[in-house]
N, C-alpha and C positions, 0 to 999 in steps of 0.2 A: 295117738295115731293121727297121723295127718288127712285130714279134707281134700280128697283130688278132684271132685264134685264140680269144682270151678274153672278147673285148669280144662284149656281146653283141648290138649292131649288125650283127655278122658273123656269127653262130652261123645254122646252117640252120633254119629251122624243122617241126617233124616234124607240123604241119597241113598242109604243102606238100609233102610228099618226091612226090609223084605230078604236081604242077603240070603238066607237061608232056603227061600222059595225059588230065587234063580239059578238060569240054566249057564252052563261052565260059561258061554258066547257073554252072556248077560253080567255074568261079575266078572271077567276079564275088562269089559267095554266100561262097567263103570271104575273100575279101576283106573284104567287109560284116564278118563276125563277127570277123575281125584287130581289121579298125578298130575295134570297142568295148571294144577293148583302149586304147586312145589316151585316149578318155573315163577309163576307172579311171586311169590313168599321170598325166594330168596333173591330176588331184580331188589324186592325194595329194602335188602338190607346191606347192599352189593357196597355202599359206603362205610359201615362197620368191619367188613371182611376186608376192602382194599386198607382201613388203618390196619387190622390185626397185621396186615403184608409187610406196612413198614417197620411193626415193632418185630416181627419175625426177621427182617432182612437187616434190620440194625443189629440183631442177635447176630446172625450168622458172620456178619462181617466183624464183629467186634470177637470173634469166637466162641459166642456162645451156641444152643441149641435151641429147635423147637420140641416144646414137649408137649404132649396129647395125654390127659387123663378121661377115663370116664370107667362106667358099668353097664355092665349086659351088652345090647344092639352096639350102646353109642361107646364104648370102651374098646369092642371090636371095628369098629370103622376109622377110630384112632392109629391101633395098633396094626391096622391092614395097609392103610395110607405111609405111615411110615415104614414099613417094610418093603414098600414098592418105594422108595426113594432113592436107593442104595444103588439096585438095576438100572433104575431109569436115571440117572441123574449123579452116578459114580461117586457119591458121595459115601463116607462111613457109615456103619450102624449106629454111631450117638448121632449122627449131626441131627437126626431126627427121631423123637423117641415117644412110641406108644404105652402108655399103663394102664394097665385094665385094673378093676378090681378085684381080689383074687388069685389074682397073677395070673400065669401062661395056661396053665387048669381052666379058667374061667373062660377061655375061648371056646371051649369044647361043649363044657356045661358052668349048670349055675353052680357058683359057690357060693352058699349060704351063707348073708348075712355081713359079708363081703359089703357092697353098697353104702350098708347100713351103720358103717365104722366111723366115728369120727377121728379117730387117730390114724387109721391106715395108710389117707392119703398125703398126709405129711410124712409118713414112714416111709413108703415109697418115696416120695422126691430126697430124701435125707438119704435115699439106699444108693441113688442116683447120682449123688454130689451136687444139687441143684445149688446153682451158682445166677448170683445177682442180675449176669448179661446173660443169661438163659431168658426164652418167653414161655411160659404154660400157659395153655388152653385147655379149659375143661368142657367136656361135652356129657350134656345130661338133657334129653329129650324135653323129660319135666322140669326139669331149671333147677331141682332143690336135693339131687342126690349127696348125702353129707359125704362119702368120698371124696368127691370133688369139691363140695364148698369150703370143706375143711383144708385139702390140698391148693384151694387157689390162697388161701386165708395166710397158709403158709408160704404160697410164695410172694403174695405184698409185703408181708411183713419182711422178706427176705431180702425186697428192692426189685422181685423181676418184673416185666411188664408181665400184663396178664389179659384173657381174654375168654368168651364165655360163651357157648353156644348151644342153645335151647329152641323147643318150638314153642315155647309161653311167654308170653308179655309179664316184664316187670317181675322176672325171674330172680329164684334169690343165688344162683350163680352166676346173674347179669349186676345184680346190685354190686356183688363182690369182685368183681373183675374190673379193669381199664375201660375194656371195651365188652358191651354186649351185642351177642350178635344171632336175633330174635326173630325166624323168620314165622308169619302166620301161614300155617299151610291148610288150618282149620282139622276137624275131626276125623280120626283114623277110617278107612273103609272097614274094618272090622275094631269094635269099641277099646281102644286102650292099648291095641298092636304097634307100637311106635317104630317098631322095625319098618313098616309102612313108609306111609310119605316121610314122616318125622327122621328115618333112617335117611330115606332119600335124599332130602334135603341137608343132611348133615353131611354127607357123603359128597355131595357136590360143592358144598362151603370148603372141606378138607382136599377136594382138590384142586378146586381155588388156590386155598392160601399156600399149600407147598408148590405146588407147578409156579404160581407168580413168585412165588420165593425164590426157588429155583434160578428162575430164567434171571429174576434183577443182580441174582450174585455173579451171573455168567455163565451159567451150564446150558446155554442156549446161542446159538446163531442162525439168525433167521427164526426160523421156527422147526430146527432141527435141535434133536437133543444129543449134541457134539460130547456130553461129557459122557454118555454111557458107555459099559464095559462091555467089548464085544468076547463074552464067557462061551456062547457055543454057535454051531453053527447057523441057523437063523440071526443070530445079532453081529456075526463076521458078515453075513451078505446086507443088514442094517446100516451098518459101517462102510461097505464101500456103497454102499447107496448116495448116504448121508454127504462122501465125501463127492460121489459124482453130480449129487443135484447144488450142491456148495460153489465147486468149480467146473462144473460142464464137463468135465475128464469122460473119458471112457473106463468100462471096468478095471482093466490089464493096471492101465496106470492110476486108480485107486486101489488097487490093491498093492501096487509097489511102494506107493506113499505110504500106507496105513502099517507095510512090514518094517519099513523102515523109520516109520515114529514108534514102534512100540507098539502098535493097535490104538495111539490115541487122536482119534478123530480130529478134536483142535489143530496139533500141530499136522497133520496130514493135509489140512484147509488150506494152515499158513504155507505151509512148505509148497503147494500148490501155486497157489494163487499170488505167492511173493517169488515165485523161484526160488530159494532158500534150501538149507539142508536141515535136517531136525533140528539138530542142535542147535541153528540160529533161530529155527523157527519157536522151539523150547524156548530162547531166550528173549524173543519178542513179547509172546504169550505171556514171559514172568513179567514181564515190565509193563505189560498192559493189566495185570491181576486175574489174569487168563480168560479175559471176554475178549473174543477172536475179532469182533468189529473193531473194538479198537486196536488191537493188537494189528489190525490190516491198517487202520485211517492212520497211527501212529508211524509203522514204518514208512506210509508211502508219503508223509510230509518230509 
């Protein structure tokens, strides 16, 4: 049985020893001032997350994927990050991929024991087809869930880049990984709760590295997300938003652009703002690798 006595995930914290005694006003407030603890913790690990971006961004362009493993809290913030990828950023359901321990049951509740597998998490990536230019990142609050140290274990051996995200120093799925990426966010407001700041913190790393993944591959102009799927009505009037605050248009004629691209925002910008008809503007967009900036600096040289 392992010692977590050290780790300080588990340490009590001595802004909380009374928890129990205050009122709803009083642990909401110390709460709030926990969490800006979270903020400083992950500022100072913002240089480990921007590498994880380029072994991520090398992946995507090379064709490979990101993968997210973890258990409990941190396996669901994986497989939630990833799922919002697809909407927001029109990308497939592999280009980005969450595994929980347990499988899809273990979002719900716990499965037993799950965690605590050292085969499983190679099983899963092996179920997966993990491939060399893939990157997995494993998330594990306390650093040392065999899950994932076992599945990062299997993907060095494999050639993928890897990477490791815990709230413990000198973690043993930060030893294991390329890059560790260790914020101190110091002890839970309730003892051992790591869904807490620890979640938090994890949560904000995860969408760091996809959103900057994202945007470097191109699914971004400006700071519009040009590559989403406009699937129902709220994300139809998203879209001609996106395309009116792109090119100053008025509604009428972002909505005629967006019908006559198909509904895809990129080319509705080009077709815009180059004068163009889809299909030139489709064929600008290939040649730029469908980042819309260049796809504009390129035609208008």
């Amino acid at each position: 049985m392992t010692d977590l006595s050290h780790f300080t995930t588990e340490a009590r914290n001595p802004e909380t020893r009374d928890l129990d005694c205050m009122s709803a006003m009083e642990i909401v407030s110390v709460m709030n001032r926990e969490d800006e603890k979270v903020i400083a913790g992950v500022r100072a690990v913002l240089p480990q997350v921007a590498k994880t971006v380029e072994y991520t961004v090398a992946s995507l362009r090379s064709g490979g994927r990101i993968i997210y493993m973890g258990a409990g809290t941190s396996g669901r913030l994986g497989v939630l990050d990833a799922s919002e990828c697809p909407p927001t950023f029109g990308v497939s359901m592999d280009t980005v991929v969450g595994l929980i321990a347990g499988g899809k049951g273990a979002l719900i509740e716990a499965v037993e024991g799950a965690e605590d597998s050292c085969t499983l998490g190679r099983e899963d990536l092996e179920r997966i087809g993990l491939k060399p230019c893939d990157t997995v990142i494993g998330l594990a609050a306390s650093g040392r869930t065999p899950y994932v140290l076992y599945g990062l274990r299997y993907a060095k051996r494999l050639g993928c880049r890897t990477a490791a995200i815990a709230c413990n120093r000198d973690s043993a799925i930060g030893k294991e990984a390329d890059v560790a990426i260790e914020p101190n966010v110091g002890p839970e407001v309730l003892t051992g709760s790591t869904r807490l700041k620890s979640g938090t913190a994890q949560k904000m790393i995860l969408n760091m590295i996809s959103t900057a993944s994202m945007v470097k591959i191109g699914h971004a102009y400006e700071n519009l997300m040009v590559n989403m799927q406009a699937s129902n009505e709220k994300l139809t009037v998203r879209a001609q938003n996106m395309v009116m605050a792109a090119t100053a248009c008025g509604r009428e004629t972002a909505e005629t652009a967006l019908r006559e691209a198909g509904g895809r925002v990129k080319t509705a910008i080009v077709m815009l703002l180059l004068n163009v008809s889809a299909e030139r503007g489709e064929q600008v967009l290939a040649h730029a690798h469908g980042r819309v900036r260049e796809a504009l600096a390129g035609k208008l040289r």
